[in-house]
N, C-alpha and C positions, 0 to 999 in steps of 0.2 A: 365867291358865289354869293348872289342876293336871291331870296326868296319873299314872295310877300302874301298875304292872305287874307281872306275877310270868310266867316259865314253866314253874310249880311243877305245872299241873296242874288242870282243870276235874270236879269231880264231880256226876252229875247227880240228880235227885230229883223221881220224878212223885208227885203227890197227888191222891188221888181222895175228892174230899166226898161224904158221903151223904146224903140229903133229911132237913132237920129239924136237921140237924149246921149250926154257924156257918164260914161263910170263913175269917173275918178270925182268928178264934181257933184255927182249925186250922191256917192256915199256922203262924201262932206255936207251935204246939206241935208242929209239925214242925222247925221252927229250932229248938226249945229239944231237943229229943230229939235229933235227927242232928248238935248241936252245931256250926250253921252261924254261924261269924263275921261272914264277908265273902258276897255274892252277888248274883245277880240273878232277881227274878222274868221269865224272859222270855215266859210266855203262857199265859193263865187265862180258860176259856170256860165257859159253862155256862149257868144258870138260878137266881133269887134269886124267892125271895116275899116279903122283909122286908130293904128296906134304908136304911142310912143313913151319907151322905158327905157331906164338906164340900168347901168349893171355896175358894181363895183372891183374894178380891175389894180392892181396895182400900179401903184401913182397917182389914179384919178378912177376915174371914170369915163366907161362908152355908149354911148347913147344909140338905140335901135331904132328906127320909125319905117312906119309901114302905110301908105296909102290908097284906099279905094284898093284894100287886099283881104277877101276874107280872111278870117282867124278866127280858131275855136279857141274857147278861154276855157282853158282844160282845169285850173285851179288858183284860188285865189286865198291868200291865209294872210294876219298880219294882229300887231298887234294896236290899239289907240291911248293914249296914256295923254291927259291935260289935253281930253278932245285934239289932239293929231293922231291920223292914222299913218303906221308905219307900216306897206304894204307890200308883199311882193306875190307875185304875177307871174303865171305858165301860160302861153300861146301857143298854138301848134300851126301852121300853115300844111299843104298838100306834103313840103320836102321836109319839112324839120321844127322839131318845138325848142321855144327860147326861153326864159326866165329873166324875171327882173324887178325892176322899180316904175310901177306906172306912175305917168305924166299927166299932166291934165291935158285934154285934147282924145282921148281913146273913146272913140263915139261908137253906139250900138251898134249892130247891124239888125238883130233881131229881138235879142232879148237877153240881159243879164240878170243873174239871180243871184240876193247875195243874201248871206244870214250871220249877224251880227249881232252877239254876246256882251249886253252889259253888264261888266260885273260892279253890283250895288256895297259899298262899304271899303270899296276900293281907291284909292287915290292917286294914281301913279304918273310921274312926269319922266321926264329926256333930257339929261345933261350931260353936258360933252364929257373924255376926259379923255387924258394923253394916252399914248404919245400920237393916235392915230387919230383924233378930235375924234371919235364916236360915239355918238349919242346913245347913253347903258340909260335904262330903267333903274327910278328910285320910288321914293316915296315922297309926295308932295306932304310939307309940312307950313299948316297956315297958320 
């Protein structure tokens, strides 16, 4: 177990998508513009007409897409560590909700709302490690 901490300071960051504009592309371009290192996604609701996430299964992974199909974006949480966000994603259609890994390409329908926690005095990166190459949280040391 790794834990990490700072009480350097939380800054907070709401994002509002507009129909036709991509999620997955906007958060990132909100990370790259507010120059977020470290953080956390902690809640992203809205509406998707076009999506597409992967899920991790054993062996690999399966990929879901959805086109010109409403979807409610019932929750969205993740963590950003060396400015990448590591995100996962609940949908719910009329029959059934999914969960995943969004992709780029999941464009609005209406409107996504998301609120994303910088946390200040934090450094955190993603480096693989065996046996399953999965990328664990550390501490960037520069």
């Amino acid at each position: 177990m790794n834990f990490f901490s700072s009480d350097a300071g939380i800054r907070t960051h709401v994002l509002a998508v507009e129909p036709g504009e991509y999620m997955l592309e906007s958060i990132m371009a909100l990370i790259e513009r507010a120059g977020i290192r470290t953080g956390a996604v902690v809640s992203g609701i809205g509406t998707l007409d076009h999506c597409i996430m992967h899920m991790v299964v054993p062996g690999g992974q399966t990929i879901q897409e959805w086109h010109d199909t409403p979807l409610e974006v019932v929750g969205m949480q993740g963590i950003i560590a060396d400015g990448k966000p590591h995100i996962h994603l609940s949908v719910s259609t009329k029959q059934a909700g999914v969960s995943g890994h969004p992709h780029e390409g999941c464009r609005v329908q209406y409107l996504i709302e998301v609120v994303i926690l910088e946390f200040l005095g934090l450094n955190l990166t993603r480096l693989p490690r065996d046996p399953h190459k999965i990328d664990v949280l550390c501490e960037k040391r520069d």
